[in-house]
N, C-alpha and C positions, 0 to 999 in steps of 0.2 A: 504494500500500500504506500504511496506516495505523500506528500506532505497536505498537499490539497485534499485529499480522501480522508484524513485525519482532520484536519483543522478541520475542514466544511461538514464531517458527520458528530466534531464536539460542540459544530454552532459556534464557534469563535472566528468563522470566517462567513462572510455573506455571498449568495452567487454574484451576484456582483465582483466582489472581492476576486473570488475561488474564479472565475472566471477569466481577471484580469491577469492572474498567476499562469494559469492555464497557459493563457495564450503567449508568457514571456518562458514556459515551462517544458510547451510540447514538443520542442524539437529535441530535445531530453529526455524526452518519456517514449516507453516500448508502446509501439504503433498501437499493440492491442488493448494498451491499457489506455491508450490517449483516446480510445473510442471509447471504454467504459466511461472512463472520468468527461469525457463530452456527455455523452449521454444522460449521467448524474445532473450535470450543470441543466442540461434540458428540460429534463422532467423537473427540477427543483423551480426552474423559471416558469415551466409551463402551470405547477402547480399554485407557486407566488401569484399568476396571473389570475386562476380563477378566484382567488380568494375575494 
């Protein structure tokens, strides 16, 4: 698990945040995890949305 999967599942980071790591983070990250942790950010925004 990466630093982003940690921070963003203890809620001390926001997808916003986790997001913004993300994207200075992926070319760092193993391909198939950079799809998990997108995905996370996804569904976290998509859910923040319908609230």
């Amino acid at each position: 698990m990466c630093l982003i999967c940690i921070e963003f599942e203890k809620q001390r980071m926001t997808a916003k945040e986790a997001r913004r790591a993300f994207s200075e983070m992926v070319v760092d990250l193993d391909p198939d995890h950079a799809k998990v942790v997108k995905k996370m950010l996804d569904d976290a925004e998509t859910d923040a949305d319908k609230s």
